[in-house]
Backbone as XML, in Angstrom:
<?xml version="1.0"?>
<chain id="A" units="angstrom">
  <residue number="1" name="UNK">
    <atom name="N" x="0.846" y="-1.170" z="0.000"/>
    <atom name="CA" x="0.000" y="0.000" z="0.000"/>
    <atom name="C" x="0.901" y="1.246" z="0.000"/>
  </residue>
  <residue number="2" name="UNK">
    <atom name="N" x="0.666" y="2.131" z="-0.766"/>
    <atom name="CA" x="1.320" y="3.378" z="-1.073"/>
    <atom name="C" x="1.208" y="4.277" z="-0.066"/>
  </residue>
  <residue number="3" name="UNK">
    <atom name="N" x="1.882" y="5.370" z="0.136"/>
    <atom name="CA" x="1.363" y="6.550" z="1.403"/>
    <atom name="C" x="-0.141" y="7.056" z="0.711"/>
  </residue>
  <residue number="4" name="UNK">
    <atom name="N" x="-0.088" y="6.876" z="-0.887"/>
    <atom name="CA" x="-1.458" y="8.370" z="-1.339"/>
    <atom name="C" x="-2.798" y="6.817" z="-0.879"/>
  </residue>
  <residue number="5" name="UNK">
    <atom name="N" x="-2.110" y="5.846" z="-0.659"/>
    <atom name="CA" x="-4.151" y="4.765" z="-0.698"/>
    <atom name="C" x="-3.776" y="4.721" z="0.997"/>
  </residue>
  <residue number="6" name="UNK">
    <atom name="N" x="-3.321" y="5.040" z="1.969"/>
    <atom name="CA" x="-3.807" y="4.714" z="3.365"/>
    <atom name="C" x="-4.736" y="5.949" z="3.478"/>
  </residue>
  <residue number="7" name="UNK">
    <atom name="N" x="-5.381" y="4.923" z="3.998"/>
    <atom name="CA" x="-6.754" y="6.066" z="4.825"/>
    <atom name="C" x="-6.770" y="4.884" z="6.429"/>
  </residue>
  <residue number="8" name="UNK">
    <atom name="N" x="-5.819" y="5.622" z="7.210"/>
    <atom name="CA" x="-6.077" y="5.387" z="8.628"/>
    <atom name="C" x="-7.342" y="6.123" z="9.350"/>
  </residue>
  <residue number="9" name="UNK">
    <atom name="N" x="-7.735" y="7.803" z="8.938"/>
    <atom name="CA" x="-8.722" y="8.213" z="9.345"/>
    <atom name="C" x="-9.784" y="7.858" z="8.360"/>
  </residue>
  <residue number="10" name="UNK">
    <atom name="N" x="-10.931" y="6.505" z="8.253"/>
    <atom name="CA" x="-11.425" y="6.800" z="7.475"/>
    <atom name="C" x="-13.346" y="6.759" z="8.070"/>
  </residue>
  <residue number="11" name="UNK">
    <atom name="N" x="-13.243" y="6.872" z="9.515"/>
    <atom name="CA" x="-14.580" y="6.830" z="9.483"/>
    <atom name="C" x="-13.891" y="8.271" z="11.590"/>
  </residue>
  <residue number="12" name="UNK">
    <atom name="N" x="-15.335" y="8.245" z="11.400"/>
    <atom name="CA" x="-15.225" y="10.075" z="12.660"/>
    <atom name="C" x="-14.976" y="9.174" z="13.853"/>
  </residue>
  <residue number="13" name="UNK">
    <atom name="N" x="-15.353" y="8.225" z="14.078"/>
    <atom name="CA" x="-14.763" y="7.365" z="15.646"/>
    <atom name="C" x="-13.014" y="7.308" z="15.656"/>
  </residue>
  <residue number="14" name="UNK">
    <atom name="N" x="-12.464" y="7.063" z="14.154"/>
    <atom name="CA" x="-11.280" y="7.040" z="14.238"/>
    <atom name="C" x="-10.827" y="8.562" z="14.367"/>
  </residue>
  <residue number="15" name="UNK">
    <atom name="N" x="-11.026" y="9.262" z="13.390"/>
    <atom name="CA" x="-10.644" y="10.576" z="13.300"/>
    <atom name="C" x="-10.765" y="11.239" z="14.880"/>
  </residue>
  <residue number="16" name="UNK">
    <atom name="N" x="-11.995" y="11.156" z="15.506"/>
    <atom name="CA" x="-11.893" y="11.507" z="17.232"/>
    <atom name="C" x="-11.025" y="10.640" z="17.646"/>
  </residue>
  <residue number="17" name="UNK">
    <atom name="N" x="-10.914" y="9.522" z="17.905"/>
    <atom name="CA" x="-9.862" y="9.220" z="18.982"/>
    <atom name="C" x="-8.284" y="9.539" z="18.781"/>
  </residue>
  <residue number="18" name="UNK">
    <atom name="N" x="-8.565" y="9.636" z="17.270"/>
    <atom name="CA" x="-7.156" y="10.559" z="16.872"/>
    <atom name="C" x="-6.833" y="12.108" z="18.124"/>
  </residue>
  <residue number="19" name="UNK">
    <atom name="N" x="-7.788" y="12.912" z="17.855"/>
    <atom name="CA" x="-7.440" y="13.658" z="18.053"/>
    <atom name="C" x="-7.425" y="14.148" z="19.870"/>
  </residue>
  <residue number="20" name="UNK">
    <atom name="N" x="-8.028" y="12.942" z="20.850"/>
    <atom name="CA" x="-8.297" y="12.792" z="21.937"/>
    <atom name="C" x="-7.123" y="12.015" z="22.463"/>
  </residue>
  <residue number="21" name="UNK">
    <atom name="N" x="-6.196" y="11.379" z="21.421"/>
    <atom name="CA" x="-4.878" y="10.982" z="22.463"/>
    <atom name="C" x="-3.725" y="11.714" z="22.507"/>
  </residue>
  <residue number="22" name="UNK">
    <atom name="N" x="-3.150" y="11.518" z="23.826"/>
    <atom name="CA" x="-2.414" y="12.321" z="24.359"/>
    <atom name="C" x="-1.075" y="12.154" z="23.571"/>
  </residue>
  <residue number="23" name="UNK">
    <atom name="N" x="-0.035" y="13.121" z="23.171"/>
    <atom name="CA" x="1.063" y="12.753" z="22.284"/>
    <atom name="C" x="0.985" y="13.038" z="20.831"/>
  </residue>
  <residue number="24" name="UNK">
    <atom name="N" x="-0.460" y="12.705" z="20.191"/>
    <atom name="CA" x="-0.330" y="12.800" z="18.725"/>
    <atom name="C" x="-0.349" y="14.109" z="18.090"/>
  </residue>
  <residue number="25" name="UNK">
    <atom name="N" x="0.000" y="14.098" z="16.851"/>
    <atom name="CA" x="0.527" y="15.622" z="16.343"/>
    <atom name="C" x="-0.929" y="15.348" z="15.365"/>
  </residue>
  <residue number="26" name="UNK">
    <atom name="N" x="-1.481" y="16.672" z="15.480"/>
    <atom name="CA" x="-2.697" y="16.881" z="14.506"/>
    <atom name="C" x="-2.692" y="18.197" z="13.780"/>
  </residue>
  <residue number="27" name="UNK">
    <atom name="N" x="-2.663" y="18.186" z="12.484"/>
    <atom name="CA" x="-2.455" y="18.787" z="11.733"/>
    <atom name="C" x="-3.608" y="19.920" z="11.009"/>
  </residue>
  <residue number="28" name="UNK">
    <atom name="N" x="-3.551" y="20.903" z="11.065"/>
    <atom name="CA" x="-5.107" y="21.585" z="10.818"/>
    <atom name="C" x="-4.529" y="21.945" z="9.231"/>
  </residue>
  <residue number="29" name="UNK">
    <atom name="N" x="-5.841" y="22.538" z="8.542"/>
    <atom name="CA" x="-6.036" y="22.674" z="6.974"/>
    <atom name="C" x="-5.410" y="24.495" z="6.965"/>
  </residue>
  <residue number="30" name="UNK">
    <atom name="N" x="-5.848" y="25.379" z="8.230"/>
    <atom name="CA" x="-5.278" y="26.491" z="8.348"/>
    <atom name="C" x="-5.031" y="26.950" z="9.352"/>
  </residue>
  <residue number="31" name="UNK">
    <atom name="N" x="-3.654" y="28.123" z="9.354"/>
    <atom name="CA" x="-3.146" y="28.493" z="10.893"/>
    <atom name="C" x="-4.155" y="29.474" z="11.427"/>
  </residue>
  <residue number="32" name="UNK">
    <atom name="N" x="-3.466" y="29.273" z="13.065"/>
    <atom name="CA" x="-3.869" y="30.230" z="13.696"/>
    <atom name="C" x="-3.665" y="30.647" z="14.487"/>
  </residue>
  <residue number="33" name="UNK">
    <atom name="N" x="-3.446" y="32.080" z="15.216"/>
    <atom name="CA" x="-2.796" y="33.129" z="15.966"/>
    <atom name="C" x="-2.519" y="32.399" z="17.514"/>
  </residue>
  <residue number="34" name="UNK">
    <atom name="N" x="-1.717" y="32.706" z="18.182"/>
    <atom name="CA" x="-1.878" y="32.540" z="19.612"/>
    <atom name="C" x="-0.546" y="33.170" z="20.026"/>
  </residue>
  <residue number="35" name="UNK">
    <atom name="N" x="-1.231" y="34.158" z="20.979"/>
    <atom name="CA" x="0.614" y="34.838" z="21.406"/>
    <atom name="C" x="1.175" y="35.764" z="20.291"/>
  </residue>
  <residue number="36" name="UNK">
    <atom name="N" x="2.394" y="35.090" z="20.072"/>
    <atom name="CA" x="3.426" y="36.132" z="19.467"/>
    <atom name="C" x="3.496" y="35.229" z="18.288"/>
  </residue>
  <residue number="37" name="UNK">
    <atom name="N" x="3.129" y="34.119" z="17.877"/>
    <atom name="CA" x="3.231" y="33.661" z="16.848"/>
    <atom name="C" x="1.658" y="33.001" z="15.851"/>
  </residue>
  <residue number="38" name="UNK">
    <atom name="N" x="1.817" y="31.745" z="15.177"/>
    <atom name="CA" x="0.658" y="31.203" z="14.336"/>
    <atom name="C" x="1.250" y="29.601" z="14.613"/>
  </residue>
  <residue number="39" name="UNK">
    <atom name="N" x="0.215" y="29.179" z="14.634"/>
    <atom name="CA" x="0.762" y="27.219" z="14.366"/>
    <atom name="C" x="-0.282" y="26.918" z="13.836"/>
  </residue>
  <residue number="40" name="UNK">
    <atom name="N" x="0.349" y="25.690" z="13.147"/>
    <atom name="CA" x="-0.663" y="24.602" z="12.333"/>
    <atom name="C" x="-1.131" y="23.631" z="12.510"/>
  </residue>
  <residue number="41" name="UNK">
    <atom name="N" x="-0.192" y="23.443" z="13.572"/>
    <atom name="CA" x="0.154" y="21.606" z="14.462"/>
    <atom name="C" x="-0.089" y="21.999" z="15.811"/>
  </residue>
  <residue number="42" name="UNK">
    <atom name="N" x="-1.267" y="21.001" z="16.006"/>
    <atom name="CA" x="-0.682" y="20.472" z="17.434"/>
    <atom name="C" x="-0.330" y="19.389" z="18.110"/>
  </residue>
  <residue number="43" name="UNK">
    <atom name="N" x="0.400" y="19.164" z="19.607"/>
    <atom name="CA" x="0.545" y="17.974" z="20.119"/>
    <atom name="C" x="-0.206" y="17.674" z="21.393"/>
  </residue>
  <residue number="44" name="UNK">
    <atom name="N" x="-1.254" y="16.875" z="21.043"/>
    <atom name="CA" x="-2.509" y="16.711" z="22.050"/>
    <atom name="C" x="-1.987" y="16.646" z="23.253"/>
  </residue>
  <residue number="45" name="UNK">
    <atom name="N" x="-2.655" y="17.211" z="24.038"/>
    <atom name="CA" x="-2.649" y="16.799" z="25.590"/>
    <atom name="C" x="-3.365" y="16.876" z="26.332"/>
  </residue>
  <residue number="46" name="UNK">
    <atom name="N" x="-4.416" y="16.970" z="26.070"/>
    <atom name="CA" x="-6.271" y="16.801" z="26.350"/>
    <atom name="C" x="-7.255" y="17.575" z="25.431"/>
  </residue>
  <residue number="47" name="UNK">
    <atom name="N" x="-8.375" y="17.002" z="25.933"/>
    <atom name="CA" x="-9.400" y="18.088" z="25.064"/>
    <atom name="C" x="-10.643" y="18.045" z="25.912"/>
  </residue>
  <residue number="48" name="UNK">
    <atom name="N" x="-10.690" y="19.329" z="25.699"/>
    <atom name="CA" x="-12.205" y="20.486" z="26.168"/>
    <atom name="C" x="-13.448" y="20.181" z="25.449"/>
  </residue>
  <residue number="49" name="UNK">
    <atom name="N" x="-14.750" y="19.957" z="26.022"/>
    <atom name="CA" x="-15.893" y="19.948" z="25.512"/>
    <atom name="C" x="-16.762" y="21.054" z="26.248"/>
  </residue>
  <residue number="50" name="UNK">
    <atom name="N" x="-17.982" y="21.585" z="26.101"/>
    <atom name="CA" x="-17.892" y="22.657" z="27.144"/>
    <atom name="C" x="-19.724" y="22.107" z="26.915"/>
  </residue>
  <residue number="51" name="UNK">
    <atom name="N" x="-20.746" y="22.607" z="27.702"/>
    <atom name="CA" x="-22.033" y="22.004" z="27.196"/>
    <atom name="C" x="-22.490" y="22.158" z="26.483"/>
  </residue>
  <residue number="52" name="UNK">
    <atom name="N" x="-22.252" y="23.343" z="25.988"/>
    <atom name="CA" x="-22.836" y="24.092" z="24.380"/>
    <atom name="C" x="-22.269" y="23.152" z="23.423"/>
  </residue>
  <residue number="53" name="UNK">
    <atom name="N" x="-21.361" y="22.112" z="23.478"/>
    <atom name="CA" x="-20.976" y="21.440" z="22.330"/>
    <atom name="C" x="-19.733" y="21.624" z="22.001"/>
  </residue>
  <residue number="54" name="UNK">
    <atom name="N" x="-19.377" y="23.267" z="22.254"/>
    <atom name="CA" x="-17.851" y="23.844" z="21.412"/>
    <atom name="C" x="-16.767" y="22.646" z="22.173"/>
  </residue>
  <residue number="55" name="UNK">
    <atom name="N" x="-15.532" y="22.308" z="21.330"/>
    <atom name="CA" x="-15.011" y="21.447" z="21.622"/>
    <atom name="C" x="-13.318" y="22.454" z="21.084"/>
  </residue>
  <residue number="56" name="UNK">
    <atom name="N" x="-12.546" y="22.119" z="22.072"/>
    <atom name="CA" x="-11.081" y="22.501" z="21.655"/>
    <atom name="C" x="-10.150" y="21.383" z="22.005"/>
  </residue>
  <residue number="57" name="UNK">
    <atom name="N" x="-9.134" y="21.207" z="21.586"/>
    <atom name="CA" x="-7.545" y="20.454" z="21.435"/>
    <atom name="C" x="-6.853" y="21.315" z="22.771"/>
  </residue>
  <residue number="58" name="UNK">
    <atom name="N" x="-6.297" y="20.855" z="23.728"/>
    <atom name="CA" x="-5.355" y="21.212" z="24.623"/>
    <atom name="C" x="-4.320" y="20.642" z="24.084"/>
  </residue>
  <residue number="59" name="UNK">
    <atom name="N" x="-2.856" y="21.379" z="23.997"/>
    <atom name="CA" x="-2.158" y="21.411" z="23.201"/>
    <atom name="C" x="-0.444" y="21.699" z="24.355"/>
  </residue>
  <residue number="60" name="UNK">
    <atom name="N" x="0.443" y="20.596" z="23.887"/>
    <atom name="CA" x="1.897" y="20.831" z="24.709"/>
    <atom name="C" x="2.008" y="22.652" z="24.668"/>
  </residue>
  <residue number="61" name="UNK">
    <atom name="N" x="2.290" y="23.158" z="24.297"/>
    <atom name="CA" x="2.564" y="24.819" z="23.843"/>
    <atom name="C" x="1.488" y="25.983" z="24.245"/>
  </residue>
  <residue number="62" name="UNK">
    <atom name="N" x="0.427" y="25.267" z="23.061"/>
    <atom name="CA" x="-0.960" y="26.141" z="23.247"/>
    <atom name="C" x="-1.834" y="25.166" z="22.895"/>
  </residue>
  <residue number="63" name="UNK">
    <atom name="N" x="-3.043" y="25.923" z="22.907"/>
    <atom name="CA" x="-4.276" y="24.964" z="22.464"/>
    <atom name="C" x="-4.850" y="25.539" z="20.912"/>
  </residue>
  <residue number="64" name="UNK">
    <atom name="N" x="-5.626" y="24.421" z="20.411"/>
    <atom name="CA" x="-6.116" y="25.007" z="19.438"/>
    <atom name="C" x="-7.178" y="25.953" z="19.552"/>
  </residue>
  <residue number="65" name="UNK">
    <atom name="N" x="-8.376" y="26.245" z="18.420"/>
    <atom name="CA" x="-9.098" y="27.290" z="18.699"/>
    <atom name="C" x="-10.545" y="26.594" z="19.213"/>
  </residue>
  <residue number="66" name="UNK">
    <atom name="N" x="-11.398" y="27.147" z="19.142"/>
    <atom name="CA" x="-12.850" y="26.643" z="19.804"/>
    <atom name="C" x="-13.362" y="26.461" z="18.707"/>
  </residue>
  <residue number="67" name="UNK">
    <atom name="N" x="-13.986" y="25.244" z="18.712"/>
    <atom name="CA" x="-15.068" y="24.744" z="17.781"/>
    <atom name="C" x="-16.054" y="24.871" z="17.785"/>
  </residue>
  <residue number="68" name="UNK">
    <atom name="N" x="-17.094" y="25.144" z="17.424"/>
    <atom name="CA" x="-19.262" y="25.057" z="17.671"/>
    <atom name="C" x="-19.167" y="23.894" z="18.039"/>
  </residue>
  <residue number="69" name="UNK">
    <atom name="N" x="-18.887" y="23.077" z="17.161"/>
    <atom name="CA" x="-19.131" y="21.463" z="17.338"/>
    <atom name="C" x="-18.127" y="20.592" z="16.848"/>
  </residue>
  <residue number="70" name="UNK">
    <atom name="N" x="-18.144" y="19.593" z="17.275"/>
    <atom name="CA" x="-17.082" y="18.245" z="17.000"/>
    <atom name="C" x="-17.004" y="18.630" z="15.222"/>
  </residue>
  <residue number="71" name="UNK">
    <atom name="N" x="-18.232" y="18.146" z="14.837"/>
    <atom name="CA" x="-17.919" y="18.253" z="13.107"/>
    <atom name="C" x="-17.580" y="19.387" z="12.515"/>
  </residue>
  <residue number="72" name="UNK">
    <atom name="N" x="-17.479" y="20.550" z="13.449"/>
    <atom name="CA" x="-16.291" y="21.935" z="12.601"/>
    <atom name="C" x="-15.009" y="21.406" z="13.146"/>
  </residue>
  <residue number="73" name="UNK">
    <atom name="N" x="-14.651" y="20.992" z="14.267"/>
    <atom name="CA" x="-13.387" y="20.610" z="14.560"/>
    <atom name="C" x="-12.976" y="19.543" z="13.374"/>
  </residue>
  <residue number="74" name="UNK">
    <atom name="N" x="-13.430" y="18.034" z="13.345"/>
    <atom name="CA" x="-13.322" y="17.495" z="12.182"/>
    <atom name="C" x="-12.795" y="17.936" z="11.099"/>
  </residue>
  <residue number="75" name="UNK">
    <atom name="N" x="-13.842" y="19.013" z="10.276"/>
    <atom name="CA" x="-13.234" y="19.408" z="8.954"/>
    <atom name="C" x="-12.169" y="20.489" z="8.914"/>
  </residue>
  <residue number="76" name="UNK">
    <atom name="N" x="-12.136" y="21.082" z="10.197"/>
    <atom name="CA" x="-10.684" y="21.895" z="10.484"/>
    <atom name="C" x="-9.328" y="21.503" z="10.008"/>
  </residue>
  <residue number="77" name="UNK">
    <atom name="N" x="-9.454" y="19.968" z="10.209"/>
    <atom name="CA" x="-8.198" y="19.068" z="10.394"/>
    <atom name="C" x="-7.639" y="18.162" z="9.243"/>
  </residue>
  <residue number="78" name="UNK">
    <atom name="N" x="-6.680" y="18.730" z="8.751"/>
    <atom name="CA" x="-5.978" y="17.954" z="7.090"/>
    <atom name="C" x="-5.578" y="16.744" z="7.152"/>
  </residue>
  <residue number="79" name="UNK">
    <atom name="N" x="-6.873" y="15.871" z="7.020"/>
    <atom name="CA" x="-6.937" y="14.326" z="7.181"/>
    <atom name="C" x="-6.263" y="13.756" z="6.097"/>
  </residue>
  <residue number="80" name="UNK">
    <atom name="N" x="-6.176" y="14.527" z="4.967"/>
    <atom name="CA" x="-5.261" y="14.086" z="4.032"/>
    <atom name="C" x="-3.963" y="14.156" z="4.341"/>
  </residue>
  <residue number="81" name="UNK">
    <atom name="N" x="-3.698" y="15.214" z="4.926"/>
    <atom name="CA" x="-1.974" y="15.405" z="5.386"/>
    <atom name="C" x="-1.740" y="14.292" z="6.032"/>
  </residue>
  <residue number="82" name="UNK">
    <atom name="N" x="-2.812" y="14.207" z="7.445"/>
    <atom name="CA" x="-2.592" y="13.270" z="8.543"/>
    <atom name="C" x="-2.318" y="11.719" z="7.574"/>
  </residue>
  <residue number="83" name="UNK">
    <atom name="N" x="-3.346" y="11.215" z="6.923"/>
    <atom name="CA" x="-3.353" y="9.876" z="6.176"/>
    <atom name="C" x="-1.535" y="9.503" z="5.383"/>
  </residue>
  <residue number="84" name="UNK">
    <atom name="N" x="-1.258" y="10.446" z="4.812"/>
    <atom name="CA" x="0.192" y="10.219" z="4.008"/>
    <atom name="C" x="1.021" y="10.264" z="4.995"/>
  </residue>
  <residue number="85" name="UNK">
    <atom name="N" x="1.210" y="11.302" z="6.054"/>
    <atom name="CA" x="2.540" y="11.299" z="7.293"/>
    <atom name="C" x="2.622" y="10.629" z="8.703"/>
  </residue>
  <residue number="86" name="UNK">
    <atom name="N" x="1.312" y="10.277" z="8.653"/>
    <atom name="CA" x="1.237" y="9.788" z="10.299"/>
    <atom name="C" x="0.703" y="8.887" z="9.953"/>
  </residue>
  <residue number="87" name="UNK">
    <atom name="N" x="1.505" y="7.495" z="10.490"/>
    <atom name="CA" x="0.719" y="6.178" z="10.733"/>
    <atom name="C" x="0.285" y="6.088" z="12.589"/>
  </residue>
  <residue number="88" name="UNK">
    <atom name="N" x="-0.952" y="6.127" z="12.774"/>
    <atom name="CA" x="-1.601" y="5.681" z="14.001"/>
    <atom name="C" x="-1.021" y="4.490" z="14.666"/>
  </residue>
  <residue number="89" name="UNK">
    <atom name="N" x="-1.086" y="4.599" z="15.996"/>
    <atom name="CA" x="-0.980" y="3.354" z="16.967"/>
    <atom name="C" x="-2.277" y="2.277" z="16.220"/>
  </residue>
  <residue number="90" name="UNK">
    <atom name="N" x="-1.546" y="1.315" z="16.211"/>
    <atom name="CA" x="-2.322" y="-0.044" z="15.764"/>
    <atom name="C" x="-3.728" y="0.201" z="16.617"/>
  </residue>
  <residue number="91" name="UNK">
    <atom name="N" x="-3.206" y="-0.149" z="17.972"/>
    <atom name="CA" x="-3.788" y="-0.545" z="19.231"/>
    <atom name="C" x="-5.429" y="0.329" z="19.384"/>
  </residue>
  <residue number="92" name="UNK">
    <atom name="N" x="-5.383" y="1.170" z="18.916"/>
    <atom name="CA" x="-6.598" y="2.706" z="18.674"/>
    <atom name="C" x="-7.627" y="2.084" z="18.013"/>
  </residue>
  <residue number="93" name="UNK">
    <atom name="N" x="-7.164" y="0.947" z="16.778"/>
    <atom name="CA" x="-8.143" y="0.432" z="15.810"/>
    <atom name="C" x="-8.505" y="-0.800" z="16.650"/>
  </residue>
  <residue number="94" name="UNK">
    <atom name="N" x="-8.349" y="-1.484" z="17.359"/>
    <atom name="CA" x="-8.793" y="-3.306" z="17.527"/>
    <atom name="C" x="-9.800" y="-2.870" z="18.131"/>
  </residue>
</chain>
């Protein structure tokens, strides 16, 4: 199998637990401000749900931005990037 045919994220249970473990680098489609600089990446280290739904990435550095909902966070995130550079822990899928 080539890097362009893996699809490790290919259904939203995977794509969330992607982005809910601690350590993994998640890659967004565009930057954004925090501080004195912009990032694209982050490296999980928890995540925020709040009751309204909005959902954010806690992040080694910073965090990402606030979501409405899980599925704007979702399409935030360059699942294509993720699929070609990052192979997932096996263990996430059984």
């Amino acid at each position: 199998m080539t890097r362009k045919e893996r699809n490790f994220y290919n259904t939203n249970e995977r794509k969330i637990t992607a982005l809910k473990k601690k350590g993994n680098i998640i890659t967004f489609k565009e930057r954004w401000a925090y501080g004195n600089g912009n990032a694209i990446q982050i490296i999980v280290t928890g995540f925020k749900k709040e009751k309204s739904g909005a959902v954010k990435i806690e992040g080694r550095a910073y965090d990402s931005l606030w979501y409405k909902s899980m599925d704007e966070l979702l399409n935030a995130v360059d699942w294509n990037f993720m699929n070609r550079n990052y192979e997932p822990d096996k263990r996430d899928f059984l």
